[in-house]
C-alpha positions as CSV (number, residue, x, y, z in Angstrom):
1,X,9.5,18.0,-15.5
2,X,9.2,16.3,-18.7
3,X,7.1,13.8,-16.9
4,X,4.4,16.2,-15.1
5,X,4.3,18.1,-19.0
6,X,3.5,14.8,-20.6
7,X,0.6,14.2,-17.7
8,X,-0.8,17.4,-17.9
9,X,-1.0,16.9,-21.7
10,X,-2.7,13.6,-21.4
11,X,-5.2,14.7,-18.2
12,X,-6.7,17.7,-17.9
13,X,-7.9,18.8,-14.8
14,X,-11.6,17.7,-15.7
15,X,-10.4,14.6,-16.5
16,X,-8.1,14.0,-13.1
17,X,-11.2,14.7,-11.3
18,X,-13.4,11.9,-13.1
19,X,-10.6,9.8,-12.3
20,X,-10.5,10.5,-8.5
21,X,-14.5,9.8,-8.6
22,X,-13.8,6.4,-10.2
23,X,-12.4,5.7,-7.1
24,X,-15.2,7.3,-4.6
25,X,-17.5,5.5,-6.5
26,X,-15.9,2.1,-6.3
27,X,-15.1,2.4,-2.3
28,X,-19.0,3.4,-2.2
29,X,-19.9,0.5,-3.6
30,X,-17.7,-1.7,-1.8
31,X,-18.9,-0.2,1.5
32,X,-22.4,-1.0,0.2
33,X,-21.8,-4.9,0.0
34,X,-19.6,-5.1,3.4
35,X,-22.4,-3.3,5.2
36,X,-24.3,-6.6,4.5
37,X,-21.5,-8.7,5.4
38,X,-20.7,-6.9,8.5
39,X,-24.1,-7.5,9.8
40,X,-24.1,-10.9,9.5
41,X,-21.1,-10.7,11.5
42,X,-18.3,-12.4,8.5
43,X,-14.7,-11.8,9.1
44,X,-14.8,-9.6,5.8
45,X,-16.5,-6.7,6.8
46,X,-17.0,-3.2,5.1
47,X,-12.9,-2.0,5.9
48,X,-12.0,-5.0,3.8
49,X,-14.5,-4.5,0.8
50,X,-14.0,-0.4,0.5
51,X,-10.3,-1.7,0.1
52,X,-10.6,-4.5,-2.4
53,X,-12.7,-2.3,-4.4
54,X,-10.6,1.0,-4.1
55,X,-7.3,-1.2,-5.1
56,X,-9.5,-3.2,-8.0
57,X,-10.0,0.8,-8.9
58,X,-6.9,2.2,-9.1
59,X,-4.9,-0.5,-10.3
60,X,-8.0,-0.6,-13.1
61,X,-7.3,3.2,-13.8
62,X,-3.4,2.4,-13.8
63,X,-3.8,-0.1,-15.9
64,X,-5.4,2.1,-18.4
65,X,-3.8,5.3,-18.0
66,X,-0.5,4.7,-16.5
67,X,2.0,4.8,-19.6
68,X,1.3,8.2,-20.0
69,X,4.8,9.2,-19.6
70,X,5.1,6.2,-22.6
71,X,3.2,8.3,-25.1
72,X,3.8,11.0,-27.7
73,X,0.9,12.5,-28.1
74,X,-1.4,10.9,-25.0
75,X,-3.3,8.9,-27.4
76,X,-0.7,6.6,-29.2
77,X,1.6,4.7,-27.5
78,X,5.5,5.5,-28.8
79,X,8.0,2.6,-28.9
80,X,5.3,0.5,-27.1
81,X,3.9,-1.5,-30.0
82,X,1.9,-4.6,-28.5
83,X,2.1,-3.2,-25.3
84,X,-1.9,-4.5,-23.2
85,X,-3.3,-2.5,-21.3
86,X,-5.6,-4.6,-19.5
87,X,-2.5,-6.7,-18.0
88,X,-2.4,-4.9,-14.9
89,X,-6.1,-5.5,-14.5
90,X,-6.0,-8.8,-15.2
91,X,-3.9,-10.0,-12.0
92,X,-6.4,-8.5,-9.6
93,X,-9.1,-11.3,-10.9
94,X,-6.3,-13.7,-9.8
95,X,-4.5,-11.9,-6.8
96,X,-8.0,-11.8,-4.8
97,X,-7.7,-15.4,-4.6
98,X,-5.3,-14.7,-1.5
99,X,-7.7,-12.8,0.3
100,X,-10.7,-15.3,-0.7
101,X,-8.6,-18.1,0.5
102,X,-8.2,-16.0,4.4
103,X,-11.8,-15.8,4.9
104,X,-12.7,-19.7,3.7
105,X,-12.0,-22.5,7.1
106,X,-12.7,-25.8,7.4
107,X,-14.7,-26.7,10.7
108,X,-15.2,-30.6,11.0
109,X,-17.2,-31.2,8.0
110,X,-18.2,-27.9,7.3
111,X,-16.8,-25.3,5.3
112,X,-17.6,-21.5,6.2
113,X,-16.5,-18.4,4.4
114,X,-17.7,-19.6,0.5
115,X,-20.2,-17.0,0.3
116,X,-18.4,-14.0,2.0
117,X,-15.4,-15.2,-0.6
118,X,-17.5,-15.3,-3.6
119,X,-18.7,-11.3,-2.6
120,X,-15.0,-10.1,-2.2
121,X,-14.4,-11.4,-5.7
122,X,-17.5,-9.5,-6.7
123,X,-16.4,-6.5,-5.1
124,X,-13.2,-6.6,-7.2
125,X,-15.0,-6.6,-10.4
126,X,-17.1,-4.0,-9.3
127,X,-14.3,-2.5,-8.2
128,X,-12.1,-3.1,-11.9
129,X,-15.7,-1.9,-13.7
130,X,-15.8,1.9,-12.2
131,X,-12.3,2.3,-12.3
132,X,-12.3,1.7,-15.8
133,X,-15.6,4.1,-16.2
134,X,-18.3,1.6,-16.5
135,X,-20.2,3.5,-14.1
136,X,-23.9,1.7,-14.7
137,X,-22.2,-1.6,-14.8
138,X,-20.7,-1.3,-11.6
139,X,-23.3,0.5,-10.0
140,X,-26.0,-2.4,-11.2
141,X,-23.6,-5.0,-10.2
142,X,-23.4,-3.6,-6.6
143,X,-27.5,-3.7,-6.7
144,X,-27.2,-7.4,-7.8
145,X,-24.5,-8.6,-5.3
146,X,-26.3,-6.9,-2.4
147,X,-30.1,-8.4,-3.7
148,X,-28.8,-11.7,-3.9
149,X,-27.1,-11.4,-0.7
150,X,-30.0,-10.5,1.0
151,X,-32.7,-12.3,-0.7
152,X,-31.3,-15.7,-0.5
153,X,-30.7,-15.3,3.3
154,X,-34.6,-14.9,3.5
155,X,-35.5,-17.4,0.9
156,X,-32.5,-20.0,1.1
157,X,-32.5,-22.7,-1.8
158,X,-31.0,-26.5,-1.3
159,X,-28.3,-26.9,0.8
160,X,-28.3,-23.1,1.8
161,X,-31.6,-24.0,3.6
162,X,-29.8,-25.7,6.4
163,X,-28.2,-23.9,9.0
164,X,-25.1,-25.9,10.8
165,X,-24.9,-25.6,14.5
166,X,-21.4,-27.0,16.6
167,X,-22.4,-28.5,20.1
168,X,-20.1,-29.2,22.8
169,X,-21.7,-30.9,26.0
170,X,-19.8,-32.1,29.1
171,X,-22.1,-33.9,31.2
172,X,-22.7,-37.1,33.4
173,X,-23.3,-39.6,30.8
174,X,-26.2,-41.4,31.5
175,X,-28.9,-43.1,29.6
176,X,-31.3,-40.9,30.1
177,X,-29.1,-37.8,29.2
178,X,-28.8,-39.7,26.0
179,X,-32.8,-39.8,25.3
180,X,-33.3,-36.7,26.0
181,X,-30.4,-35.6,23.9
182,X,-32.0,-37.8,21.0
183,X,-35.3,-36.1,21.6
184,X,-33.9,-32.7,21.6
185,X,-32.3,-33.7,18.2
186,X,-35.7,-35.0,16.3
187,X,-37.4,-32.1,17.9
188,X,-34.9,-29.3,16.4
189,X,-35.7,-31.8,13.1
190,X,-31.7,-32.1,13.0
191,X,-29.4,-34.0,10.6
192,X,-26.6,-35.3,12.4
193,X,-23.2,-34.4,10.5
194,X,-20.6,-35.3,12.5
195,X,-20.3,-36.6,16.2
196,X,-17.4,-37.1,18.8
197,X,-17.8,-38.5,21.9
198,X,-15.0,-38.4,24.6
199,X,-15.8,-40.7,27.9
200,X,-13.7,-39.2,31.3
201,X,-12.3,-41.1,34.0
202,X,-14.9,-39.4,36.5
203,X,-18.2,-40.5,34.8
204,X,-18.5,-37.5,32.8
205,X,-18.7,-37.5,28.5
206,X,-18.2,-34.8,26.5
207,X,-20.3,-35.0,23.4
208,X,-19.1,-32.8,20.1
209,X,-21.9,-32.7,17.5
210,X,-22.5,-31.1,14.3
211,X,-26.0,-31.3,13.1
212,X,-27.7,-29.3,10.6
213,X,-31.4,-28.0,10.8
214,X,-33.5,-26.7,8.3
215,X,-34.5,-23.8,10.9
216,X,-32.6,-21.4,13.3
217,X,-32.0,-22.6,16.5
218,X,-32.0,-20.1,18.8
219,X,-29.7,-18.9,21.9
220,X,-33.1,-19.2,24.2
221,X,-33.5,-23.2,22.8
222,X,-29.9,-24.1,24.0
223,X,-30.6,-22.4,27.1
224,X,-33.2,-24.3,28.0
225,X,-31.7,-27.4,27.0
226,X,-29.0,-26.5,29.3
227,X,-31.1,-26.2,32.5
228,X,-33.6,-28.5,31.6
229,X,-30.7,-31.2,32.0
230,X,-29.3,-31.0,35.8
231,X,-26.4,-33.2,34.3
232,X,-25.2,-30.8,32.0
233,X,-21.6,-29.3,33.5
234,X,-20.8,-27.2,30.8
235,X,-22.4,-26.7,27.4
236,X,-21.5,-24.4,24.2
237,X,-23.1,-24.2,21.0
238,X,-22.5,-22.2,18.2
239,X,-25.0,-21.1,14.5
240,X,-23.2,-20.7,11.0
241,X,-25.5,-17.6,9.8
């Protein structure tokens, strides 16, 4: 009982309430910048950045307001001299590494998942920043994440001007599979990254390319490349967005 006294001295009701909207407002926010992730179909979608933001929050308000109990008067800690507030906080910066690091793969000699990384780090400082009452902060950082997001998906700058595509082509390997491959590739205006080639004991290859192209190629381009080759037996090809 003396617990709940000491908490009710410390937070009024008023003041609970502001607290519980720290929250809202962080998993609003956090929603906000996975909406744009989800659509670009990243493993981290909006679940996963309401809940990196809502933790960032309440560990933020804990951090803050959680030695209540450790108080004598709710403003000046009692037999706590030294005591930082802003530990508990400080581990979320690190701890978000762990999720950062689930959403980042290695494919060949491409890396995916930097970007979508980088935003769930955001998210938990967006998330710390409202749960500690920086309200216009947070709220402006949310604006910024999601801007940058978006714009530099429609005006990409160096290297993220290049989209990566992953071929795999079976097929009877022939010279003239192999020119019209090379065509294919200078017409696309593709960079050849990586390349595998894997020659069958039935007269079949199976190519495994990674090429990068400073435009989207488009599900209707491999198509046609597909049945424009009477060779191909089986082909797959996949975009990094």
């Amino acid at each position: 009982m003396l617990f709940v006294e000491m908490l009710h001295q410390s937070f009024t009701v008023g003041r609970e309430l502001e607290l519980l909207a720290r929250v809202v407002a962080a998993c609003l926010c956090g929603a906000i910048i996975g909406v744009e992730r989800s659509r670009r179909l990243k493993e981290a979608g909006v679940r996963t950045h309401v809940l990196v933001a809502c933790t960032a929050a309440v560990v933020m308000i804990v951090s803050k307001y959680g030695f209540a109990d450790l108080t004598s008067d709710g403003v000046v800690f009692a037999g706590t001299r030294g005591a930082d507030p802003a530990r508990l906080a400080a581990q979320v910066v690190s701890g978000i590494s762990f999720l950062g690091a689930g959403v980042i793969f290695k494919n060949g000699s491409t890396i995916k998942g930097l970007t979508t990384a980088a935003g769930m780090w955001a998210t938990a400082g967006i998330g710390l920043a409202l749960g500690s009452g920086m309200y216009v902060l947070g709220l402006f950082a949310t604006v910024m994440v999601v801007a940058i997001q978006i714009l530099m998906h429609k005006i990409p700058v160096g290297n993220d001007a290049y989209h990566t595509c992953h071929l795999e082509i079976t097929v009877a390997d022939t010279e003239a599979f192999r020119q019209t491959l090379q065509e294919r590739l200078t017409q696309w205006r593709a960079q050849v990254v990586e390349t595998r080639i894997t020659r069958n004991d039935d007269a079949t290859a199976c190519y495994a390319l990674t090429i990068k192209t400073d435009r989207s190629v488009t599900h209707e381009e491999f198509m046609q490349f597909m049945e424009g080759n009477e060779g191909v037996i089986s082909f797959s090809g996949s975009l990094d967005a």
